[in-house]
C-alpha positions as CSV (number, residue, x, y, z in Angstrom):
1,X,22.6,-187.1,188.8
2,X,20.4,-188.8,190.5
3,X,16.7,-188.3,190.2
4,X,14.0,-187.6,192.7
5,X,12.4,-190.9,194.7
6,X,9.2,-190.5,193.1
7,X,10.2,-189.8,189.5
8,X,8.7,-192.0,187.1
9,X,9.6,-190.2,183.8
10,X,10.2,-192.8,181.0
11,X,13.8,-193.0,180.2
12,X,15.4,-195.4,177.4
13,X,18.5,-197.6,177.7
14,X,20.4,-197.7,175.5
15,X,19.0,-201.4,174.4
16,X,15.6,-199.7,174.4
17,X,16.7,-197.4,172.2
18,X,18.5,-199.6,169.6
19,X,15.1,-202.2,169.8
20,X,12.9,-198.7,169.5
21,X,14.5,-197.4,166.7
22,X,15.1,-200.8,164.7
23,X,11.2,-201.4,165.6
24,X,10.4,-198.2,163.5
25,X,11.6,-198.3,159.9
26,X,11.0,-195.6,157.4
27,X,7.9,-196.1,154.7
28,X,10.0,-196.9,151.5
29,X,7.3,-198.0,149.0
30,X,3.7,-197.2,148.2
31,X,1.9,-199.1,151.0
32,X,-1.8,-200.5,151.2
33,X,-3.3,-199.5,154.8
34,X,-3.1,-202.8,156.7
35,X,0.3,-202.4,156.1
36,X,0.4,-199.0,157.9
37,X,-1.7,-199.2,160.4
38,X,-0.6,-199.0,164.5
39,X,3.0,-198.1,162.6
40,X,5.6,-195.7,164.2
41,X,7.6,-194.3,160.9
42,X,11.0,-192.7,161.6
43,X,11.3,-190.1,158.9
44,X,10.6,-186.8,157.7
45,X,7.1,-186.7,156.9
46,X,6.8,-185.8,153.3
47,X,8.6,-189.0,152.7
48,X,6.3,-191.1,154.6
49,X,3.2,-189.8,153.6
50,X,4.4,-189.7,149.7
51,X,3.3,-193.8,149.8
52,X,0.7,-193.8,152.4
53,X,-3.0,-194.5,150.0
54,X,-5.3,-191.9,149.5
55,X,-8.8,-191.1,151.8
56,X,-7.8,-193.5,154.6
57,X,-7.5,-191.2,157.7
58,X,-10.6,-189.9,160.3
59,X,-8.5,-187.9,162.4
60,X,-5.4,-186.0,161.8
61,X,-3.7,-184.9,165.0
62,X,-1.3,-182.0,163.8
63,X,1.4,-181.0,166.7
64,X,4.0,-179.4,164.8
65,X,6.8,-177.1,166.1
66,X,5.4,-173.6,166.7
67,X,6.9,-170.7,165.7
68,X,9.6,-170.4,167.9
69,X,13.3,-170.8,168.4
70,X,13.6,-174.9,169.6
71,X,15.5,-177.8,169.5
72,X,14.5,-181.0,169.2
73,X,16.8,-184.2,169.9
74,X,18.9,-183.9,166.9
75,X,16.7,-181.0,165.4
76,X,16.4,-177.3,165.5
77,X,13.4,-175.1,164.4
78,X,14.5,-171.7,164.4
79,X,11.6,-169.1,164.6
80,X,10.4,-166.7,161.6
81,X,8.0,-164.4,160.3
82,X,4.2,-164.7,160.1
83,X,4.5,-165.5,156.5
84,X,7.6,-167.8,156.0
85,X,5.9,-170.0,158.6
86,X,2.4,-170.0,156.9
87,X,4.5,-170.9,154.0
88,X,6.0,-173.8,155.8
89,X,2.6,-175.1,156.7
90,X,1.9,-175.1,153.3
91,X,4.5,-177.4,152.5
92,X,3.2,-180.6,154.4
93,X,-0.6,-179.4,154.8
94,X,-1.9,-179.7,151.2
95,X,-0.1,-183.1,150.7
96,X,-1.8,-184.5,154.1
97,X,-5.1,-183.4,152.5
98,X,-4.8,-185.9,149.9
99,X,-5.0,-188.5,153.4
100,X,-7.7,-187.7,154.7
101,X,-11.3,-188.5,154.3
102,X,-14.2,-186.8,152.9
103,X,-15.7,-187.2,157.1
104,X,-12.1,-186.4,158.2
105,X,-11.7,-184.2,161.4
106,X,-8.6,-182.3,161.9
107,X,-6.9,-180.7,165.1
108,X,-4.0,-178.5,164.6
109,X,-2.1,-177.5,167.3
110,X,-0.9,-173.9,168.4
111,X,-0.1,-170.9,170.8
112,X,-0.7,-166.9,170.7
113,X,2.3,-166.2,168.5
114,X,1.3,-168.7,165.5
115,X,-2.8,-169.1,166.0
116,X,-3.3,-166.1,163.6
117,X,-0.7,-168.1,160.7
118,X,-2.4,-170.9,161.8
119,X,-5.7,-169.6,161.6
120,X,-5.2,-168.1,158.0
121,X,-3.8,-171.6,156.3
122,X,-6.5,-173.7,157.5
123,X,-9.3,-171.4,156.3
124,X,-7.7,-172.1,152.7
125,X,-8.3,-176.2,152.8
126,X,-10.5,-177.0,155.7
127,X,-14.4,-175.7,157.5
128,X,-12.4,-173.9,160.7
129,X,-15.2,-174.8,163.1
130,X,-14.0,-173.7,166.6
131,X,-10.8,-172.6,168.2
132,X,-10.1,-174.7,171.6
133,X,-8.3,-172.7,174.0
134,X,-6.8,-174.9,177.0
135,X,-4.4,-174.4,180.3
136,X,-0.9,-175.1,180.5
137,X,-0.5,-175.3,183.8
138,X,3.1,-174.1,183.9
139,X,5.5,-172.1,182.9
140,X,8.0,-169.4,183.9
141,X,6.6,-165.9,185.0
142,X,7.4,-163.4,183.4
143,X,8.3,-159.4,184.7
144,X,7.2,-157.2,182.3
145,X,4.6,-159.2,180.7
146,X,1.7,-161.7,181.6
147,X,2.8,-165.5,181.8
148,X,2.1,-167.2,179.1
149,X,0.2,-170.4,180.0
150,X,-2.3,-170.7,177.3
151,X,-2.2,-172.9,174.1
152,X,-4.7,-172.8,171.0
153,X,-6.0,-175.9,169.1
154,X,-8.0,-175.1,166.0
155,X,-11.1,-177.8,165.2
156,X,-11.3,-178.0,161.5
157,X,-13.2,-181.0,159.2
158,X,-12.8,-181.1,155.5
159,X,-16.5,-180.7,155.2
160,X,-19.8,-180.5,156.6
161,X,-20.2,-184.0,157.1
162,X,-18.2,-185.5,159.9
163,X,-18.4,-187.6,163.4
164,X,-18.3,-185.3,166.9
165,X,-19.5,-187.3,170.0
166,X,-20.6,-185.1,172.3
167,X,-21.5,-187.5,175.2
168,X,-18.1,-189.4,175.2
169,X,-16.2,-186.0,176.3
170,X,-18.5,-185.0,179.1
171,X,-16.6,-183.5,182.2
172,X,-17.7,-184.6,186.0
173,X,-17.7,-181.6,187.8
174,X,-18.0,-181.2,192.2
175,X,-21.2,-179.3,193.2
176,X,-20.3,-177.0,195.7
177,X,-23.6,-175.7,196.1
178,X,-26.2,-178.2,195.0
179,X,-29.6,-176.5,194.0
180,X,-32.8,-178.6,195.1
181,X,-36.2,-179.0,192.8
182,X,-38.9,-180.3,195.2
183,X,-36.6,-181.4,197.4
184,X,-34.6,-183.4,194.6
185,X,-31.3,-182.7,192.9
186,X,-31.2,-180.4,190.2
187,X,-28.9,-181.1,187.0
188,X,-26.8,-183.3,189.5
189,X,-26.5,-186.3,191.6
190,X,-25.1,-187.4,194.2
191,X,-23.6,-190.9,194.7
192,X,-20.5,-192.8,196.8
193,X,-18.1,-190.1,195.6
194,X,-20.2,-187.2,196.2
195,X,-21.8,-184.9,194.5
196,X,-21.1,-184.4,190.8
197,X,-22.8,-182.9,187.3
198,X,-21.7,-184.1,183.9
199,X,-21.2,-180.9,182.1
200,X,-21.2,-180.6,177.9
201,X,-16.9,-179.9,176.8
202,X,-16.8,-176.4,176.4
203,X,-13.9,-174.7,174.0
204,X,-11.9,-173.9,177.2
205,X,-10.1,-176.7,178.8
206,X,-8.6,-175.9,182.6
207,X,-8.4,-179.4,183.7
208,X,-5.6,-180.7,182.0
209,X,-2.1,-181.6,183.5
210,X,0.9,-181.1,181.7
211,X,3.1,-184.6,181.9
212,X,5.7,-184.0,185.0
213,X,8.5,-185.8,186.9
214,X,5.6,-187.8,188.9
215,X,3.5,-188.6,186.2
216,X,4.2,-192.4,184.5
217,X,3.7,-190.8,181.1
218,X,6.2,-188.5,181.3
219,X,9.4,-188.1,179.3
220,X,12.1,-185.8,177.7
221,X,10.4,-184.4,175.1
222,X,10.5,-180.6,175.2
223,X,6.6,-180.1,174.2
224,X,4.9,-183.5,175.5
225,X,1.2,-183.1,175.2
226,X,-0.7,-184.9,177.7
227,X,-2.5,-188.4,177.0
228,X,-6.1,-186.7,178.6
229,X,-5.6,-184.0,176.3
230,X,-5.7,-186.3,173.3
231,X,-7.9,-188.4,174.8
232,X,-10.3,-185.6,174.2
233,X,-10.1,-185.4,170.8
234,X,-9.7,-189.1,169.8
235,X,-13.1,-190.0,171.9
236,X,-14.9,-187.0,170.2
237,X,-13.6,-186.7,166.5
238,X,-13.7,-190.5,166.2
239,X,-15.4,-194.0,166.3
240,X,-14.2,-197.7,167.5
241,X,-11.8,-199.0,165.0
242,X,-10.8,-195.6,162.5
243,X,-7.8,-194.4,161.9
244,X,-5.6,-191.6,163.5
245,X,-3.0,-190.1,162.0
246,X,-0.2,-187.8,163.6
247,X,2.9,-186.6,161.7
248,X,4.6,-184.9,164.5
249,X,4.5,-188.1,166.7
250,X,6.9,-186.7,169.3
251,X,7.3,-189.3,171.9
252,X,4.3,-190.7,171.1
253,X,1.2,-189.8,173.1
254,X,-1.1,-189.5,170.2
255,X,-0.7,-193.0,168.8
256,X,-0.6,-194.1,173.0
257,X,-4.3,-192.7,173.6
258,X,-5.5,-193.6,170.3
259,X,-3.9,-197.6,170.9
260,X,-5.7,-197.4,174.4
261,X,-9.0,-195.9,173.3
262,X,-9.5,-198.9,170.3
263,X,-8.2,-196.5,167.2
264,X,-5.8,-197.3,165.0
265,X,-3.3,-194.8,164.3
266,X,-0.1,-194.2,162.0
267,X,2.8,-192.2,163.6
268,X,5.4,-190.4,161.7
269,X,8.6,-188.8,163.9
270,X,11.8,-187.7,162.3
271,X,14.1,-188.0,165.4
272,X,15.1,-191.7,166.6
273,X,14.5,-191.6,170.2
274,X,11.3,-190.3,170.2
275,X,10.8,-192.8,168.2
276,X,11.9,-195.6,170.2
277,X,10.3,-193.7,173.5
278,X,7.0,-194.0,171.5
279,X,7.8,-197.8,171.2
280,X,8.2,-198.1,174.5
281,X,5.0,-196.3,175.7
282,X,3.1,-198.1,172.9
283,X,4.5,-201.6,175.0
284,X,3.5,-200.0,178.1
285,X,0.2,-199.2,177.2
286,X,-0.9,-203.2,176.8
287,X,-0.2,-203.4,180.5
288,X,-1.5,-199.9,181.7
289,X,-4.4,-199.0,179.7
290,X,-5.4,-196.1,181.9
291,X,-5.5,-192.3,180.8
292,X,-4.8,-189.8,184.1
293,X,-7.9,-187.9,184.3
294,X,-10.5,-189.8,182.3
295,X,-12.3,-192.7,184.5
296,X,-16.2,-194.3,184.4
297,X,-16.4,-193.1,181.0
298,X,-16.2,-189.4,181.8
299,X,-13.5,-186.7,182.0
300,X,-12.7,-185.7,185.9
301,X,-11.8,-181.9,186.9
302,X,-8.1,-181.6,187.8
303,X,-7.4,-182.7,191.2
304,X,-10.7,-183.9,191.8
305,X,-11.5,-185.5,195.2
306,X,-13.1,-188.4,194.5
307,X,-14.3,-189.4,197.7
308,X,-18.1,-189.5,199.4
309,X,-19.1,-186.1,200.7
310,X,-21.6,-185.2,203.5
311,X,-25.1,-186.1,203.2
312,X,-27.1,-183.4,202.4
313,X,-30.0,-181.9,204.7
């Protein structure tokens, strides 16, 4: 088949996906963190994080499979009820605890059917202190119900001390009606671009993109979150230089942003070629730096128009 003219969706050959794979050995021995950091591990995660050292993570990304009937490369999660899945959360959340650190920050990923499960587990280990809802985007419609095009992400810290930088996830909004104070802008400015506001983030996020065909960090994988999405968190939850952890890696995008941004991270993905597509973003990303959405420091609506508007009157 061939694909569209403008299709820029990562693919591997089958070289990429030998060197990928090779390039992402399994943890097999208790490890000190030099030796783990800005690591993609290719295993099931209770093995990896079995010899990772204790206390050495900031930020845990947590993307796992939701509560529904999916396959994955080689793997199928097969969906169940409210309680068996709390139970599987169980069985990889308390050993991650023993990672993180006493300022940790934790993000753990959801939708409508799981967010109460959710919900309920990390009220038994973490402070739960906000529930992000954000925009999908897309999506089938449905007939007899409403489309689903929501997910949840649940903001949780292990305690009451931790890092959240509110002026690094600022979103530049358009005025469409600029207000005047004395014949001054009010709460905006206006500049080459045109007229904008830096708003504070807000719990609902509508100006995200879910990776397409077009988009160069698309690939294959079935749930790809996209890199301004985690951009979000990593520039919030975190500082220059601390570490990131995600044990769903997929085909990579946390470890991507968190490379690009000037965070370490540590991946861990069970299934081979997401493995070696994270290798190959991860290569990508010392060439193309650049995070679709996020520019100057500041977080851009979707579709914004950046472009000089009319002078006021």
């Amino acid at each position: 088949m061939l694909n569209a003219a403008n299709n820029r969706t990562l693919f591997l050959t089958q070289e990429e996906l030998a060197a990928g794979t090779a390039a992402c050995p399994p943890i097999a021995a208790p490890t000190l963190l030099p030796g783990a950091l800005d690591r993609v591990f290719c295993q099931a995660l209770l093995g990896a994080i079995a010899f990772l050292p204790d206390s050495c993570i900031d930020l845990l990304f947590l993307d796992p499979p939701y509560n529904l009937s999916k396959v994955f490369g080689d793997s199928r999660f097969k969906a169940t009820d409210r309680q068996a899945y709390m139970d599987w959360m169980e069985s990889w959340l308390v050993p991650l605890k023993r990672l993180l650190k006493p300022t940790a920050s934790i993000y753990l990923c959801g939708d409508w059917k799981c967010a109460t499960a959710i919900e309920l587990v990390a009220e038994r280990h973490f402070v739960v202190r906000n529930r992000i809802t954000w925009e999908r985007e897309k999506g089938r419609g449905a007939k007899r119900n409403w489309k689903n095009n929501i997910e949840d992400i649940f903001f949780c810290t292990v305690g009451e001390e931790y890092h959240f930088d509110v002026e690094a996830v600022k979103l530049k909004k358009q005025v469409l009606a600029p207000y005047k104070a004395d014949g001054q802008p009010k709460d905006w400015r206006e500049d080459a671009e045109g007229r904008f506001r830096l708003t504070h983030p807000a719990n609902i996020w509508t100006d995200l993109t879910i990776p397409f065909w077009s988009m160069p960090e698309n690939t294959e994988h079935p749930t790809q979150k996209p890199e301004k999405l985690l951009a979000k968190i990593i520039l919030a939850s975190s500082k220059a230089g601390d570490v990131v952890l995600d044990p769903f890696l997929g085909s990579g995008t946390a470890a991507v942003v968190a490379k690009k941004l000037g965070r370490h991270f540590i991946g861990i993905e069970r299934e081979a070629t997401y493995c070696a597509l994270a290798h190959k973003r991860l290569a990508l990303a010392d060439t193309a730096p650049a995070i679709q959405g996020y520019a100057d420091g500041v977080f851009w609506e979707r579709n914004a128009k950046r472009k000089p508007a009319p002078k006021s009157r």
